[in-house]
C-alpha positions as CSV (number, residue, x, y, z in Angstrom):
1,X,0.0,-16.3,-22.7
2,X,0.3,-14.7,-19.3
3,X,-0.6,-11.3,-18.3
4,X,1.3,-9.0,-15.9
5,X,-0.6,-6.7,-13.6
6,X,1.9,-3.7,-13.0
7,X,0.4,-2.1,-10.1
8,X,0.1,-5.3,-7.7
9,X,2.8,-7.4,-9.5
10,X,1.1,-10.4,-9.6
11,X,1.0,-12.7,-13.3
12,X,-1.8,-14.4,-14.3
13,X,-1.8,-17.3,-16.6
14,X,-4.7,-17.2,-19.1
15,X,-4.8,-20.2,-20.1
16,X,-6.9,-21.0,-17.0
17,X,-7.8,-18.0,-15.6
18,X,-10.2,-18.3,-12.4
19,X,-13.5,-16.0,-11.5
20,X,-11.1,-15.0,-8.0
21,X,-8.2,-13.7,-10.2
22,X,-10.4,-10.5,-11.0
23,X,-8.4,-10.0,-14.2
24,X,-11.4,-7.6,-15.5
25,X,-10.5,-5.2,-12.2
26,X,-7.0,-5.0,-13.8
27,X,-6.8,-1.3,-15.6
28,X,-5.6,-1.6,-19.1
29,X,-3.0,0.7,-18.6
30,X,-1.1,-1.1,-16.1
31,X,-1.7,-4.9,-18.0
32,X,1.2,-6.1,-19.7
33,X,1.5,-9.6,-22.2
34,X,4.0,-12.2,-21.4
35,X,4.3,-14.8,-24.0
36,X,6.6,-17.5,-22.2
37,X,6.9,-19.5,-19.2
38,X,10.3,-18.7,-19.4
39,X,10.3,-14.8,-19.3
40,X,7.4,-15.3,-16.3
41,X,10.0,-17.3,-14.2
42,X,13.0,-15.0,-14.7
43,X,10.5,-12.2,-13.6
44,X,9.6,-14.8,-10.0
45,X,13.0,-14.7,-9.6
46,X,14.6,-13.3,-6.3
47,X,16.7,-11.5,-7.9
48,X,14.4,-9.5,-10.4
49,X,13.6,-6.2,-9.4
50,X,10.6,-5.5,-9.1
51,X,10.1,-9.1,-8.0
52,X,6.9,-10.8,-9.7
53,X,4.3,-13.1,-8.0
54,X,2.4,-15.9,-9.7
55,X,-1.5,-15.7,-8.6
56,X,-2.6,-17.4,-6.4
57,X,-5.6,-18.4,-7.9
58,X,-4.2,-19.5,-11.6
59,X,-0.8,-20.0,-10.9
60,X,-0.3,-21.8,-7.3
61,X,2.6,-23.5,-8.3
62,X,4.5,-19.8,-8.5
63,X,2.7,-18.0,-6.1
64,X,4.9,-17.7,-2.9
65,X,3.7,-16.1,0.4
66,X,4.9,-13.0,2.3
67,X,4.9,-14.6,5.9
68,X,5.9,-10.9,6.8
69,X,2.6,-9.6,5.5
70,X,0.3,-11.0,7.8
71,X,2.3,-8.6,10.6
72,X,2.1,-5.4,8.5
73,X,-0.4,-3.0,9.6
74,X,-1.8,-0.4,7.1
């Protein structure tokens, strides 16, 4: 099973969840259950909108980083 995190848009596979992941800071509200690996990559896809991330944490091999980011100021 994965779980989605609405507000940040990153999925979490719970099948090895990690301490960094912080999947009790996640409000239960905006949690959502994914049953398939299948469903999670269509929602990593490029062309999904909104577009998913995998975590970095419990998902590496999904997780892709926003080179962009690291020039955003807040």
């Amino acid at each position: 099973m994965y779980l989605v995190d609405e507000e940040k848009l990153i999925i979490h596979d719970m099948s090895s969840p990690k301490y960094e992941c912080e999947i009790k800071k996640i409000a239960e509200d905006k949690r959502r259950k994914v049953y398939t690996l299948d469903q999670v990559k269509r929602m990593i896809d490029t062309q999904h909108r909104p577009q998913y991330n995998g975590c970095r944490w419990c998902m590496p091999e999904y997780h892709t980083f926003d080179m962009q980011s690291i020039f955003k100021h807040d």
